[in-house]
N, C-alpha and C positions, 0 to 999 in steps of 0.2 A: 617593418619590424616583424620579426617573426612569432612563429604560435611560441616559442619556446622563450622568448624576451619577454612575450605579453605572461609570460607563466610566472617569471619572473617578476614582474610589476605586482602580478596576484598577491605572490607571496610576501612581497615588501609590505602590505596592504595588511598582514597579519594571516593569512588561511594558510597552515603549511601543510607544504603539500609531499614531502617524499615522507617513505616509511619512520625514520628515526623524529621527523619534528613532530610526524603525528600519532606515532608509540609515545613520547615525552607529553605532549598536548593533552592524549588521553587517558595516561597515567593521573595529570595534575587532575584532572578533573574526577579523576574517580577519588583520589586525597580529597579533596574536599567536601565530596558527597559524603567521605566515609568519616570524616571531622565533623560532620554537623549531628550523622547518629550517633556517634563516638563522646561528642556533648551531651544527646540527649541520654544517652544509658547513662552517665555519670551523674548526672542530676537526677533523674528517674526514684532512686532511691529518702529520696528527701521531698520529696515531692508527695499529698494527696490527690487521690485518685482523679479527682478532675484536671489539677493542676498537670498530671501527667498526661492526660488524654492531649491538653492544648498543647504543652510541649513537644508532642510526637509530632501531631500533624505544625506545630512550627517549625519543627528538623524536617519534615518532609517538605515541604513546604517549601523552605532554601535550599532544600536538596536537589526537589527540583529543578529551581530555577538556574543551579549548577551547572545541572546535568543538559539542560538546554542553552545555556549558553556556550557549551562544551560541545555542542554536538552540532550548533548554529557555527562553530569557529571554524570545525572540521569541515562543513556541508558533505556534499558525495553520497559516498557510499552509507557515511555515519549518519547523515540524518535521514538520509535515508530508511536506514534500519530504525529511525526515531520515529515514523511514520508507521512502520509496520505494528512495531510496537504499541503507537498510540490506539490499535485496533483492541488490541488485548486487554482490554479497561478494566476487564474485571479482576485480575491479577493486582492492579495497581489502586492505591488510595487515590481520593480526589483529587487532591494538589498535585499529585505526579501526573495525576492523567492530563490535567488541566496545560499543565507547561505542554508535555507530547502533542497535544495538539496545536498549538504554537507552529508546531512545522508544515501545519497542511501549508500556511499561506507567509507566515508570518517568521520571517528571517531577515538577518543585518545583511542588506543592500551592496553592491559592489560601488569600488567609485565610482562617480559621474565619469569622468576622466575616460579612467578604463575603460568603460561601456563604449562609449563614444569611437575610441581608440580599435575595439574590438568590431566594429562597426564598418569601421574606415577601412582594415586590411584585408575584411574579409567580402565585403562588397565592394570596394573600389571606391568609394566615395564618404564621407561624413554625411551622419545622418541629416545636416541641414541640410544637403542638396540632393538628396534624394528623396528626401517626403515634404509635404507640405508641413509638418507639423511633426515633431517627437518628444514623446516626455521622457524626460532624464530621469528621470523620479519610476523606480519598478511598482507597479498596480499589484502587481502579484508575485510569490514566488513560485520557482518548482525547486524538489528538490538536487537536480543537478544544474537548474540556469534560475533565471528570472525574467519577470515580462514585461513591459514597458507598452503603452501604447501608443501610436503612429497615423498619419491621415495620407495616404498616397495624394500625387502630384492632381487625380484623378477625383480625391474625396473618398474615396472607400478607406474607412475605419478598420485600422490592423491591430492582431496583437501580437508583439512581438517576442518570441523566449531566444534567448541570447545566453549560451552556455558559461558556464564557469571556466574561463583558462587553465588550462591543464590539468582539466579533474579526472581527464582521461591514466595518468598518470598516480590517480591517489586509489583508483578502485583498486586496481592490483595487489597492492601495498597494505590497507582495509583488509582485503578477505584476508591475507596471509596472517596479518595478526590477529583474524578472531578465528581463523584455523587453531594459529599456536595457543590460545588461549583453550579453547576446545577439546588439545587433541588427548589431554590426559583422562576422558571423558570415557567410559566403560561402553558406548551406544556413539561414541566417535562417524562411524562408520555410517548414521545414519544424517548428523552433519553435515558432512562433508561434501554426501550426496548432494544437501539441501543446498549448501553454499554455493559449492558449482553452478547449481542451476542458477541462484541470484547472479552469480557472477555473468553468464553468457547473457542473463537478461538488462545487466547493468551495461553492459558492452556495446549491447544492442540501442538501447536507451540514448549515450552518447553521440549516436551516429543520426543524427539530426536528416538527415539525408532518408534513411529508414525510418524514420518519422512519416516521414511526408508523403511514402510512400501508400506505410500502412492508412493512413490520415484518407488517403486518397481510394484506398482498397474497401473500407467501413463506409465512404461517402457513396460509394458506387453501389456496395450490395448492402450494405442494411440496410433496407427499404421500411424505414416502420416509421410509422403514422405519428408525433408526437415527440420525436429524436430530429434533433437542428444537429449535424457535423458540419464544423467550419469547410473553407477553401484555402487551400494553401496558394501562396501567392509566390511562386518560384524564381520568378525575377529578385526578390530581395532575401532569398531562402540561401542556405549554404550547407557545409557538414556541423556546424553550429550557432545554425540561425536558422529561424522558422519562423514565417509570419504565414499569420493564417487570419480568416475573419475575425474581426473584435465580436462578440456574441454579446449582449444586452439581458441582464439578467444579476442573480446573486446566487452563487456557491453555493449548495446543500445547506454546509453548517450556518453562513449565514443569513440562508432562508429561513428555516426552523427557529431563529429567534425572531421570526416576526410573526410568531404565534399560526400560523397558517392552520385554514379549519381541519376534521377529519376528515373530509369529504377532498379536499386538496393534495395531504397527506396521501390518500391510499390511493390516488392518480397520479403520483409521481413516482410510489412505492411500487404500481403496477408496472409501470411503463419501466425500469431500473430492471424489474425479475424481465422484461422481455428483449432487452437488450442483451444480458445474460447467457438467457435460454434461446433464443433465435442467433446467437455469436456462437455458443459451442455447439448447437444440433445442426444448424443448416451448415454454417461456413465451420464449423470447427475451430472457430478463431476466437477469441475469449479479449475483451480490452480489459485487460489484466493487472492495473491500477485504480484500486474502490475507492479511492482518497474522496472526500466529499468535495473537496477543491474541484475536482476534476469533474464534476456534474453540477452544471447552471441550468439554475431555473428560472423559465422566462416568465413574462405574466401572464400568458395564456397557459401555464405549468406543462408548457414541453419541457422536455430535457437539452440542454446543450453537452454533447459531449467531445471532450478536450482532450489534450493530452496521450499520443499516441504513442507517448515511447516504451512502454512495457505491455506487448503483445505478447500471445502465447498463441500459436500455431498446435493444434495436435492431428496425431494422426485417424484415417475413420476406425482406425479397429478398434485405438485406447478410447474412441468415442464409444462404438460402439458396444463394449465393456463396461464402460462407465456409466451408460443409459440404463444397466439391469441394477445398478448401485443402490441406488434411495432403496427401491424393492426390495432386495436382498436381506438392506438393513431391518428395514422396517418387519419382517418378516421372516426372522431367520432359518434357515437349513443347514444344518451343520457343512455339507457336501457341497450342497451347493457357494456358501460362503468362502470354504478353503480354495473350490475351485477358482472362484474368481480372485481370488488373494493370489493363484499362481498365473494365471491370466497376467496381472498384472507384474508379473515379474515378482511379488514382493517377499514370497517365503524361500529365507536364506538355506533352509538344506530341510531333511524329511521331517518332522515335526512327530511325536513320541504323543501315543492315544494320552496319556496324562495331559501333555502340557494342552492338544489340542482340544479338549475338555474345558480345562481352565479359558482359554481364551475364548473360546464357544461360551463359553457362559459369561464372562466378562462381557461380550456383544451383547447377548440377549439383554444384560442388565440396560445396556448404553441404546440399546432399539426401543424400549419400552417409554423413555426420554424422547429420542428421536422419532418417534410414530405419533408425538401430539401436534406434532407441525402437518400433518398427511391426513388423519383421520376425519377432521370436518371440510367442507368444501373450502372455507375460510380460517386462516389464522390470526388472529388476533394477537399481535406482537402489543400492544399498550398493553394489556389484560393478564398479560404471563413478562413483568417487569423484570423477574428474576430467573427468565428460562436460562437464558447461557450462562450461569452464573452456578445454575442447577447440571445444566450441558458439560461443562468442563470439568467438574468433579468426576464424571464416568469417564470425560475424554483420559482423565489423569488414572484412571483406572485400566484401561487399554497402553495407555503410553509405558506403563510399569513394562511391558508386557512385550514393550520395542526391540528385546536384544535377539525374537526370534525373527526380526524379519527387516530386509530393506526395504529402503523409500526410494518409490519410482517418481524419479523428478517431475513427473509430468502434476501430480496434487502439489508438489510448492506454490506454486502462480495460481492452479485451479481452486485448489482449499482457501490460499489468500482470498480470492476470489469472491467465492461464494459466502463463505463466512462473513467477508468484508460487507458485502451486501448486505445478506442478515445481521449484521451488528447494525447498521443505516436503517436498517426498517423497524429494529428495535428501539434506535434514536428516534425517528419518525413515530414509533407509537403507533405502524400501520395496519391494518387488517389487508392479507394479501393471500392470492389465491398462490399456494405455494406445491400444491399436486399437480404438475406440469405434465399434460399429454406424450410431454417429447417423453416422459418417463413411466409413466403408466397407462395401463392398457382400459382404466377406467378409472 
């Protein structure tokens, strides 16, 4: 059978996959989200003041679970974008964030059937006879396959991610509709940018083969003390199959509910900023998915890191640009900040001593935030609960400020990135040495 019949099974299954089933799929589901506040403003009115407070977050609440079951039907690109999202916490009430996170791991299963099926054509054999042992049942998801575990014929414990049937065919289709959605947008242009880049990284992601490469590139040269990277096992691997070691351990988010001390916390918080910082100084290479899924902790609290398909490659000059960054911020020079703004390509045409003023001082405001993370040798993320909360108010000050300059796709992945991790240390509660040598001179 071929990849394109098996696409076809997919979709009998319920996940539609061309443009028009999943423009109609995620229409319905935004009717719905918009039915349940649609209820709550109608009632609001008749309602006292507490009565209203429980009613909002009851409409968010189902609004949610909506909006995740809507975005679990799609997978791909869309829950994808659910993922990024759920980074964003502080934007969202509880209840919304609560579902968004549903996606690190926790998605409706493909058939047994299929799996099986998916298995057969693309290895040559059903999964009974080629391992000692396979669960039908996925352990884990991602969000374009899911994972399953496996005992080769040998005993070595696999984990197996096994792509979505033809989700190659729904990314395309995805971006163009939250292009058209977008493009009436006055700051379009800084979009678009962004989008593309997702898009080549989504591209890249699919190709399970690039996986395994990059899988194998991180086991070779990150050499750090404390970091477990699986072995990809190539005999049973394909452009959408990848088994690699079974790692022994629990995910981020589900370590942190097992109350772990402080003292565990800012060794696992440390170890995450070295991964980071030793991927973009030394190799320039960035593993470019913070998903807390994607970082297991073992009991000796190494980190296992998984999940190789959103890399980012940069080049050493955008590195070497980017090393004077934190500084610059943190310290502002008018001269010297514009300069590096054109360094990186990002000021759309000559900029007028007015506007450059305004924007000069909009930084300063947003450094003066930004330099509490830098000024003591230690950060104490438990202790400052509500920095990025405090952080995004200046970012949305600077953002006003977007229509004079483009976005160098190369911060899409990088800012994910980085941020992503600082939102994680903020979960963690850690105290973390965050003035990194590779960036300052003391």
């Amino acid at each position: 059978m071929s990849v394109y019949n098996l696409g076809e099974i997919n979709m009998r299954t319920g996940i539609p996959q061309n443009k028009w089933q999943r423009s109609i799929s995620g229409g319905k589901t935004a009717i719905k989200v918009g039915g349940k506040m649609l209820k709550y403003l109608a009632e609001k009115p008749f309602l006292d003041r507490q009565k209203q407070k429980a009613a909002k977050q009851r409409a968010q609440r189902e609004g949610a679970h909506i909006l995740f079951q809507g975005l679990s039907l799609l997978r791909g690109t869309a829950l994808k974008i659910a993922q990024q999202l759920s980074f964003e916490i502080d934007i969202f009430p509880e209840e919304v964030r609560r579902e968004l996170e549903k996606s690190y791991h926790q998605v409706p299963p493909l058939n047994r059937a299929l799996i099986r099926k998916v298995i057969s054509n693309t290895l040559g054999e059903s999964p009974e006879k080629l391992f000692a042992s396979f669960e039908s049942k996925a352990f884990a998801a991602a969000s374009l396959g899911q994972v399953h575990r496996a005992k080769t014929q040998a005993g070595q414990h696999l984990a197996i991610k096994i792509q979505y049937p033809g989700i190659d065919r729904t990314i395309a289709s995805d971006i163009r509709l939250i292009k058209n959605l977008l493009r009436p947008a006055d700051d379009y242009h800084l979009y678009r940018s962004a989008l593309d880049e997702i898009e080549t990284r989504l591209l890249e992601e699919i190709d399970y083969q690039m996986e395994s490469r990059h899988l194998v590139y991180f086991k070779e040269n990150l050499k750090l003390t404390d970091v477990v990277i699986p072995e990809v096992f190539q005999d049973y691997s394909s452009g959408t199959i990848i088994s690699q070691t079974y790692l022994d351990g629990l995910p981020l988010d589900a370590w942190i509910k097992t109350s772990p001390s402080q003292k565990a916390r800012d060794t696992v918080a440390a170890t995450l900023n070295q991964i980071f910082f030793t991927g973009l100084y030394d190799l320039n290479t960035i593993h470019a998915d913070p998903n807390p899924g994607n970082f297991i902790i073992t009991e000796d609290l190494s980190v296992g890191l998984v999940d190789f398909g959103c890399v980012k490659k940069l080049s050493p000059e955008f590195v070497g640009h980017y090393r004077r960054l934190p500084a610059t911020a943190v310290n502002p020079d008018k001269e010297k900040y514009f300069e590096l703004l054109e360094a990186f390509g990002m000021i759309r045409s000559k900029l007028d001593d007015q506007t450059k003023q305004q924007f000069f001082e909009t930084v300063v405001i947003f450094s003066q935030w930004f330099e509490k993370m830098f000024v003591a040798e230690i950060f104490d993320f438990g202790a400052n609960p509500g920095f990025f909360a405090e952080g995004r108010q200046h970012l949305d000050s600077i953002y006003r400020l977007r229509k004079h300059v483009d976005m160098n796709p190369n911060f899409v992945f990088l800012d994910r990135t980085r941020y992503g991790l600082m939102r994680i240390f903020e979960m963690l509660g850690a105290r973390v040495r965050m003035r990194s040598p590779y960036e300052w001179d003391s």
